[in-house]
DRENTORKOL-3810 file (N, C-alpha, C; in nm, 4 decimals):
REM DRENTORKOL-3810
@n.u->6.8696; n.v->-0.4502; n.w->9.9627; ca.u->6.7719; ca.v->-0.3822; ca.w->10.0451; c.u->6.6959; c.v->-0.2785; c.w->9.9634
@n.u->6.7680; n.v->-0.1937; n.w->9.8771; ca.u->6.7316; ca.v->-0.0828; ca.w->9.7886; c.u->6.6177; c.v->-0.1648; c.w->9.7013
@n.u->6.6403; n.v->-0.2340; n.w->9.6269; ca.u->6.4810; ca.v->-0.3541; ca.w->9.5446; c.u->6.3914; c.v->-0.3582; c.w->9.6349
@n.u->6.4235; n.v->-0.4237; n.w->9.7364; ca.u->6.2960; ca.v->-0.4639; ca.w->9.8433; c.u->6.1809; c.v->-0.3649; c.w->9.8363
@n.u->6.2917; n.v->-0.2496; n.w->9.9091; ca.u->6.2347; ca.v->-0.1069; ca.w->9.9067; c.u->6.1452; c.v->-0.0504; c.w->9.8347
@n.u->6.2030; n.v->-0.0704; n.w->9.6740; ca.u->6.1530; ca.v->-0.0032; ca.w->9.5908; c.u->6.0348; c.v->-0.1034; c.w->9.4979
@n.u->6.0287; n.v->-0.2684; n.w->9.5560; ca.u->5.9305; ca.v->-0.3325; ca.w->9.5464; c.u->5.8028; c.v->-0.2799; c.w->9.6061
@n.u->5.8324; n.v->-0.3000; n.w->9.7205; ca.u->5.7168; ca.v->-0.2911; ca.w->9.8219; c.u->5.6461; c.v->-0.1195; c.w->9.7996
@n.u->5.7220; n.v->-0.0219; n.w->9.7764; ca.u->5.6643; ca.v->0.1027; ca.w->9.6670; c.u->5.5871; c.v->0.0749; c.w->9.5147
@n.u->5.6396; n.v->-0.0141; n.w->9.4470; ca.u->5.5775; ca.v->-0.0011; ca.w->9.3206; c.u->5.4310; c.v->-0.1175; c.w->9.4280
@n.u->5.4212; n.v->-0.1954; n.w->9.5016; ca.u->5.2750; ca.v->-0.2349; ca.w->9.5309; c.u->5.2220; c.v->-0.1333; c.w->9.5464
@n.u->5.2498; n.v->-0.0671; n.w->9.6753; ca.u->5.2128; ca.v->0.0857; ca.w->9.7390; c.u->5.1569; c.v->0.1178; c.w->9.5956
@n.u->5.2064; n.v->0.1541; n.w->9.5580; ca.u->5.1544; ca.v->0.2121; ca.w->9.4262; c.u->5.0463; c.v->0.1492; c.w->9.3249
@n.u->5.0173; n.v->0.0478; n.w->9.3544; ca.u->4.9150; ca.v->-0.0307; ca.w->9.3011; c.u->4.9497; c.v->-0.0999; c.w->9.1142
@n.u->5.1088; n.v->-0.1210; n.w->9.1829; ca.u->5.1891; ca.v->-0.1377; ca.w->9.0208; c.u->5.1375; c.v->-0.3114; c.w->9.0063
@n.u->5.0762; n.v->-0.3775; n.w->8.9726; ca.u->5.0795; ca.v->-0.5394; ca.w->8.9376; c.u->5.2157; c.v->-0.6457; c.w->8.9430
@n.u->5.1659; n.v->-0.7144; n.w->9.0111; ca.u->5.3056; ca.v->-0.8149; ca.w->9.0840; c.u->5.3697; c.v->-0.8750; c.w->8.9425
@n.u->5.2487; n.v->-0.8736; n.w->8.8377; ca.u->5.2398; ca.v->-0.9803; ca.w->8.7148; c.u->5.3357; c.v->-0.8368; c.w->8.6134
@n.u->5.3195; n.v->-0.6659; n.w->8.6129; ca.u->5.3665; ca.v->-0.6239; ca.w->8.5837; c.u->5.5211; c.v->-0.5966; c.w->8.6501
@n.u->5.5290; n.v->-0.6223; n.w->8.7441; ca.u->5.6717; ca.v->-0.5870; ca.w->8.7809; c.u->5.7733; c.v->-0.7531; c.w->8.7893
@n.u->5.7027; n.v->-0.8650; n.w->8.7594; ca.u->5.7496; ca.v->-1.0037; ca.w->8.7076; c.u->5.7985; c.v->-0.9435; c.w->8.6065
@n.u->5.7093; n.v->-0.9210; n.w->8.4962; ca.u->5.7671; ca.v->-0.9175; ca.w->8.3237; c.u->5.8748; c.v->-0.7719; c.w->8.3384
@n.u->5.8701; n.v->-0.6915; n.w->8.4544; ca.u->5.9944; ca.v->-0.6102; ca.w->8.4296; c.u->6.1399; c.v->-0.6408; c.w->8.4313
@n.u->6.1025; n.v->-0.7432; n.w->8.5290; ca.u->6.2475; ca.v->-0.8440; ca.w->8.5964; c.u->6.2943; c.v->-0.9411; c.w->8.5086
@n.u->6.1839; n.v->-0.9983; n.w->8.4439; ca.u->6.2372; ca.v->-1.1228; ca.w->8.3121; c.u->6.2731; c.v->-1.0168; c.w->8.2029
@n.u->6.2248; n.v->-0.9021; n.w->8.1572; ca.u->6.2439; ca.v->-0.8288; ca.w->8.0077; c.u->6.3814; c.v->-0.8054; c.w->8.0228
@n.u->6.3992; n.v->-0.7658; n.w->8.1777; ca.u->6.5753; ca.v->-0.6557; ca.w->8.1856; c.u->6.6614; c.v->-0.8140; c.w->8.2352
@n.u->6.6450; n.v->-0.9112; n.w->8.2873; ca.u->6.7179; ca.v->-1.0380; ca.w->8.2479; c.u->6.7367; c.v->-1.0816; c.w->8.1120
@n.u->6.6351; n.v->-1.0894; n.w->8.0435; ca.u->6.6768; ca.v->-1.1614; ca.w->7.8992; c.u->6.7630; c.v->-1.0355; c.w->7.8432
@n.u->6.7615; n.v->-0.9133; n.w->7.8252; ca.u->6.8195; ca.v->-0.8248; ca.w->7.7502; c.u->6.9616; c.v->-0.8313; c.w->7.8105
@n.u->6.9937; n.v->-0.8491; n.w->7.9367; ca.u->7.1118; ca.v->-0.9004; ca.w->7.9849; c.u->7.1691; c.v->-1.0519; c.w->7.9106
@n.u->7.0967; n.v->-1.1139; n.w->7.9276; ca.u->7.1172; ca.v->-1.2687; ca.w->7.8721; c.u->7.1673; c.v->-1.1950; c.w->7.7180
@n.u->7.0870; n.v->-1.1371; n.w->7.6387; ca.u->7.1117; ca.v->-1.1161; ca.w->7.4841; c.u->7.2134; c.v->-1.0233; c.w->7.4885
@n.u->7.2622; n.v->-0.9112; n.w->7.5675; ca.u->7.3422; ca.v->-0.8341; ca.w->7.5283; c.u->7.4734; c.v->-0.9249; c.w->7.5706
@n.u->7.4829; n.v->-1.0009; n.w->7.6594; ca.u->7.6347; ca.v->-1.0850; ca.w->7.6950; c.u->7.6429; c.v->-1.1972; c.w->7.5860
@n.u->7.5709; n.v->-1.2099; n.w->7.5340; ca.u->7.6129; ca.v->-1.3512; ca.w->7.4180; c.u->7.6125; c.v->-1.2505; c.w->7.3157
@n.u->7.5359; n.v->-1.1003; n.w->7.2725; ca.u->7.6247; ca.v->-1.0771; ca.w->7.1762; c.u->7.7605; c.v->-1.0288; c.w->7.1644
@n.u->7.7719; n.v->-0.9880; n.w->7.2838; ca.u->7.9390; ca.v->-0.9261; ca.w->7.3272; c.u->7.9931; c.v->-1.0813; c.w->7.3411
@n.u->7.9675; n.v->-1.1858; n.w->7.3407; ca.u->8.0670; ca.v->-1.3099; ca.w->7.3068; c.u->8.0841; c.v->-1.3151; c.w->7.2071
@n.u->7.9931; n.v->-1.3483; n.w->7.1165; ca.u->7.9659; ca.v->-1.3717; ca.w->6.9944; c.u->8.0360; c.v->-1.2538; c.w->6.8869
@n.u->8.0931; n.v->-1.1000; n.w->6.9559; ca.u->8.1454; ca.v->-0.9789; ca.w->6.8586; c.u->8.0077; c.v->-0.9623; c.w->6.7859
@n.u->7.9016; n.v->-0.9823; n.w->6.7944; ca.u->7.7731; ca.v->-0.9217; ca.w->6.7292; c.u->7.7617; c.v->-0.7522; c.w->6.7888
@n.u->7.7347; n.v->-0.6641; n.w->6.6866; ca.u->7.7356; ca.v->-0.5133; ca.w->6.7241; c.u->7.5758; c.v->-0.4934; c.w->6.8298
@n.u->7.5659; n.v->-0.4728; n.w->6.9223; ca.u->7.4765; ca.v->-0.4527; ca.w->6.9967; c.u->7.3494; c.v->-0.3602; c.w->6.8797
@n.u->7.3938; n.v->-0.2448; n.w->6.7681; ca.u->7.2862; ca.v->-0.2111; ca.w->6.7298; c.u->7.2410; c.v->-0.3033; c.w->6.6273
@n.u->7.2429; n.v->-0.3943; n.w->6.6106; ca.u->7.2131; ca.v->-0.5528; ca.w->6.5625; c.u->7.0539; c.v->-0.6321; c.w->6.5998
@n.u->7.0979; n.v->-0.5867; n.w->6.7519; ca.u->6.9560; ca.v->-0.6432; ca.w->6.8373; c.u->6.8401; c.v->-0.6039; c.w->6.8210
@n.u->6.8114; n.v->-0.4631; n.w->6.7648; ca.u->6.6777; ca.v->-0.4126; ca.w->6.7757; c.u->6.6649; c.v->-0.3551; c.w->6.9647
@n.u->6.7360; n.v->-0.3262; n.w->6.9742; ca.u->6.6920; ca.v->-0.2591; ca.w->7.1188; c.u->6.7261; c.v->-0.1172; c.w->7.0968
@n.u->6.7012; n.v->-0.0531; n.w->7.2064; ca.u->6.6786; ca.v->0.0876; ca.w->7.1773; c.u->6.8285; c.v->0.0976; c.w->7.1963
@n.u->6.9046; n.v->0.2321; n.w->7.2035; ca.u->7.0568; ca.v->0.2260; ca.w->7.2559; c.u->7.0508; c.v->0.2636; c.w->7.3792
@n.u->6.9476; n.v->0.3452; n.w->7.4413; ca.u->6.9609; ca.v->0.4115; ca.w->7.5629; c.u->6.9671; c.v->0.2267; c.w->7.6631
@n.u->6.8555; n.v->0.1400; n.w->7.6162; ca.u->6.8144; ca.v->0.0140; ca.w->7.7155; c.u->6.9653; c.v->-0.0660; c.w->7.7010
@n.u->7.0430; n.v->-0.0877; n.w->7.5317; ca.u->7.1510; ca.v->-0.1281; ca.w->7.5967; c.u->7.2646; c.v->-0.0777; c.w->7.6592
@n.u->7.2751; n.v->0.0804; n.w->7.6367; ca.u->7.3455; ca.v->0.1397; ca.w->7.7290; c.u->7.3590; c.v->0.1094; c.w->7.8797
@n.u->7.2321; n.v->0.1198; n.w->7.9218; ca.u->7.1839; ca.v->0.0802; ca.w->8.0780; c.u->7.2165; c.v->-0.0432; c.w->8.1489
@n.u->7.1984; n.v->-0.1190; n.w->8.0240; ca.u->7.2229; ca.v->-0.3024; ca.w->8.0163; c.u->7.3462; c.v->-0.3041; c.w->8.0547
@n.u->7.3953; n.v->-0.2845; n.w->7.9696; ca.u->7.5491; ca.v->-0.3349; ca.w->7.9786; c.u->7.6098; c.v->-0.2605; c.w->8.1105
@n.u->7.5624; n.v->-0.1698; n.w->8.1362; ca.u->7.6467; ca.v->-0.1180; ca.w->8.2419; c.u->7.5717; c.v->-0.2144; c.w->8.4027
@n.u->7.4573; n.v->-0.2698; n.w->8.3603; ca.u->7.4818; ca.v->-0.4018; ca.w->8.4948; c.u->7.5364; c.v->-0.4982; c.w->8.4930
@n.u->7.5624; n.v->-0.5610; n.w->8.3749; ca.u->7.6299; ca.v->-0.6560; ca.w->8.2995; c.u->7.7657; c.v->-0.6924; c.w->8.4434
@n.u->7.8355; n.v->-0.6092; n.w->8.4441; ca.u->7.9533; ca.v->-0.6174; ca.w->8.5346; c.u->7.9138; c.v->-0.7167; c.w->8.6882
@n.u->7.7486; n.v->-0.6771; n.w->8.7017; ca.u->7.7401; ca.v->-0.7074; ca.w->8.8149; c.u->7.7224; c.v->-0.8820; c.w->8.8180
@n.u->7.6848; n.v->-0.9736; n.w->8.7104; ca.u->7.6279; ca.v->-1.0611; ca.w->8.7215; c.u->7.6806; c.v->-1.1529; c.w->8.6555
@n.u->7.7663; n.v->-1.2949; n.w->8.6608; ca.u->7.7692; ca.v->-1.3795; ca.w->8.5794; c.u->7.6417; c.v->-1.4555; c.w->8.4976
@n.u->7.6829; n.v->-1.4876; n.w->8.3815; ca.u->7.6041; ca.v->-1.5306; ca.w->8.2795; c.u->7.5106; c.v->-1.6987; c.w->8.3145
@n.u->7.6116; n.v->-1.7586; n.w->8.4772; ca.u->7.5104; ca.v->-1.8670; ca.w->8.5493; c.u->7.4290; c.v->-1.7751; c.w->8.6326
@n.u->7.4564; n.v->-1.6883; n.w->8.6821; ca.u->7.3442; ca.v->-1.6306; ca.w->8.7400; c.u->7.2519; c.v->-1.5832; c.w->8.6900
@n.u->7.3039; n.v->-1.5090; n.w->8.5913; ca.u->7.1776; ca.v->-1.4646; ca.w->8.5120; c.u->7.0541; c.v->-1.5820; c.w->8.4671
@n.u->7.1380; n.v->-1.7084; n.w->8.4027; ca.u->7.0441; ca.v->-1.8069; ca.w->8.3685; c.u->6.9443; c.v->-1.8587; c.w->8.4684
@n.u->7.0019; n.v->-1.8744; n.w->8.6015; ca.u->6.9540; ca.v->-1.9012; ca.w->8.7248; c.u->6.8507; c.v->-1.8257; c.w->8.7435
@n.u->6.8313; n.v->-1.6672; n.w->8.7393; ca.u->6.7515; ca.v->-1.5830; ca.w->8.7747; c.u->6.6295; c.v->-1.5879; c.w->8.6720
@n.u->6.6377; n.v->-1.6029; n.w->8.5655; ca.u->6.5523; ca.v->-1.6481; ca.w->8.4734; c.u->6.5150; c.v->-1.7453; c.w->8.5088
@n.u->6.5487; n.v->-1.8714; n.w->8.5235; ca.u->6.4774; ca.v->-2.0278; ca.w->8.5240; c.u->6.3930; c.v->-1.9907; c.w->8.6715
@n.u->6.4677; n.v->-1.9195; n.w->8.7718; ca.u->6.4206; ca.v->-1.8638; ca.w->8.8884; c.u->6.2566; c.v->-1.7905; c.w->8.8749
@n.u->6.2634; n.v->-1.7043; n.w->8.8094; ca.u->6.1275; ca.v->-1.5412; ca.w->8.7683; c.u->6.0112; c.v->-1.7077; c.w->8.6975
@n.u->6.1060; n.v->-1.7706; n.w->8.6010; ca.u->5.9774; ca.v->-1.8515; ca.w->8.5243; c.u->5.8843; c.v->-1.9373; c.w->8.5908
@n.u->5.9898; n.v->-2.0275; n.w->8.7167; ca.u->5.9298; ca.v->-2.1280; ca.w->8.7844; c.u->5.8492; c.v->-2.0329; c.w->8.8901
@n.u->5.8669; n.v->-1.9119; n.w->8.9496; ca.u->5.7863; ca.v->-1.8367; ca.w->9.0359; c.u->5.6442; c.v->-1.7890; c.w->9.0140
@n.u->5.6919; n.v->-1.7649; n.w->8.8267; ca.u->5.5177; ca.v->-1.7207; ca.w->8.7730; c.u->5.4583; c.v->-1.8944; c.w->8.7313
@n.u->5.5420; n.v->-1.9994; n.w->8.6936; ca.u->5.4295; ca.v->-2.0564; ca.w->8.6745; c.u->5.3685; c.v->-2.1648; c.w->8.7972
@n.u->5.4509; n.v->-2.1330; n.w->8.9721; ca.u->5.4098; ca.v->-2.2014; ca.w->9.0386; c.u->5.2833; c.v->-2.0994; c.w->9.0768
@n.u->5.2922; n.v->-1.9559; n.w->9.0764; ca.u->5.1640; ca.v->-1.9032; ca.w->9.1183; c.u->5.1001; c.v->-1.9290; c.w->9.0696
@n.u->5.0626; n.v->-1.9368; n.w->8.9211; ca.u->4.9543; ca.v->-1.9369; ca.w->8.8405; c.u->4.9212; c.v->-2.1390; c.w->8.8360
@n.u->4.9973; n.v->-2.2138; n.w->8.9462; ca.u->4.9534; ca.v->-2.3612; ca.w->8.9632; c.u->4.8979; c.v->-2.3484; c.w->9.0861
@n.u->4.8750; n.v->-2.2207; n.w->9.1930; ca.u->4.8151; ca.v->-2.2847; ca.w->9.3120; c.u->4.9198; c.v->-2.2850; c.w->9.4016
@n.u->5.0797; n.v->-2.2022; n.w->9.3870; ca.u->5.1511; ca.v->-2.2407; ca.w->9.4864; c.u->5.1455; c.v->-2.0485; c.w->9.5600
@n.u->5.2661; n.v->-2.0769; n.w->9.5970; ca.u->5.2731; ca.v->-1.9056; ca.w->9.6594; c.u->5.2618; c.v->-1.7915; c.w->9.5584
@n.u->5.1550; n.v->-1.7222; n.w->9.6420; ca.u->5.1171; ca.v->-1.5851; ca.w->9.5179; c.u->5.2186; c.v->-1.5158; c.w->9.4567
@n.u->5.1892; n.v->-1.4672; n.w->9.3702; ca.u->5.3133; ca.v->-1.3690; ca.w->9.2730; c.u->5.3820; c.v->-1.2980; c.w->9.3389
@n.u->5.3195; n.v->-1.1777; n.w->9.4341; ca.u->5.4107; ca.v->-1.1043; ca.w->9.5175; c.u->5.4461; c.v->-1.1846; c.w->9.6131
@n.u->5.3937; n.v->-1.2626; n.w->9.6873; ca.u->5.4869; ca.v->-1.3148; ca.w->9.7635; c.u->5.6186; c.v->-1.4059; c.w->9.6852
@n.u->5.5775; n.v->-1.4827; n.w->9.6008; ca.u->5.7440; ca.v->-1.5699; ca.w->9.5289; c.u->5.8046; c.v->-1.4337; c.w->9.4815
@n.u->5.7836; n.v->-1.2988; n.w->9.4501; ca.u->5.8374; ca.v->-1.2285; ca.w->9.3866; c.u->5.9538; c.v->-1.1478; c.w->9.4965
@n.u->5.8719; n.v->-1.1362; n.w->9.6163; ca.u->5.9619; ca.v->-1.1028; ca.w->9.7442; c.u->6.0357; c.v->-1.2138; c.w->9.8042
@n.u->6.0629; n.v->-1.3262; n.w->9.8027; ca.u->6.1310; ca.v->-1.4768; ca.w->9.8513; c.u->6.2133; c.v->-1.4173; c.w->9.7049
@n.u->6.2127; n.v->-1.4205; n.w->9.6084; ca.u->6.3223; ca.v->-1.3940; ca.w->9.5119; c.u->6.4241; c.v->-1.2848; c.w->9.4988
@n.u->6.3586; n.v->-1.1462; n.w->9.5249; ca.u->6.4523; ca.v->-1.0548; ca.w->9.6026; c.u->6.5405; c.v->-1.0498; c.w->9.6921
@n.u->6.4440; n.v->-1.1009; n.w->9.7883; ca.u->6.5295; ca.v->-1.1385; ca.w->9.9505; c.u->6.6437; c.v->-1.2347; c.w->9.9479
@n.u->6.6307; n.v->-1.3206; n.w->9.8502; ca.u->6.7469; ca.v->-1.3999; ca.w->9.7812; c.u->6.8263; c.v->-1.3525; c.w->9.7303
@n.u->6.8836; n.v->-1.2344; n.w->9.6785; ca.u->6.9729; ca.v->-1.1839; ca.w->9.5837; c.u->7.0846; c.v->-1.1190; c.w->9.6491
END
């Protein structure tokens, strides 16, 4: 409910559906990369990320298996590229994807 919320504020706010997409895929893949390097024993300052972003990371990490995560990605990709084919607009697939979670 708290996302929804704070979706429908960043519109309010006149934040871009296309900018708050690439917020949701950037902090998925950095999830995706920080759990395969914690498989892999790769040192997180390895990645090139800042420490504060994998600090933050990892501490959602707990919340999400690594099929979900993949899911949510293949999910964000097929949403931007059915809008940009003519199917349901960005904010709207972007709210059907929330409301899902």
């Amino acid at each position: 409910k708290n996302l929804w919320v704070l979706y429908v504020q960043a519109l309010k706010n006149d934040i871009a559906p296309e900018q708050i997409h690439g917020t949701f895929f950037a902090q998925i893949k950095n999830m995706l990369l920080i759990k395969k390097a914690n498989e892999q024993n790769v040192q997180t300052s390895e990645l090139g990320l800042h420490p504060f972003v994998v600090k933050k990371t990892t501490r959602l990490l707990k919340n999400f298996t690594q099929e979900e995560l993949e899911k949510h990605s293949r999910d964000l990709l097929h949403i931007y590229h059915k809008a940009r084919a003519g199917g349901d607009e960005l904010d709207v697939g972007l709210e059907k994807f929330i409301l899902s979670l």
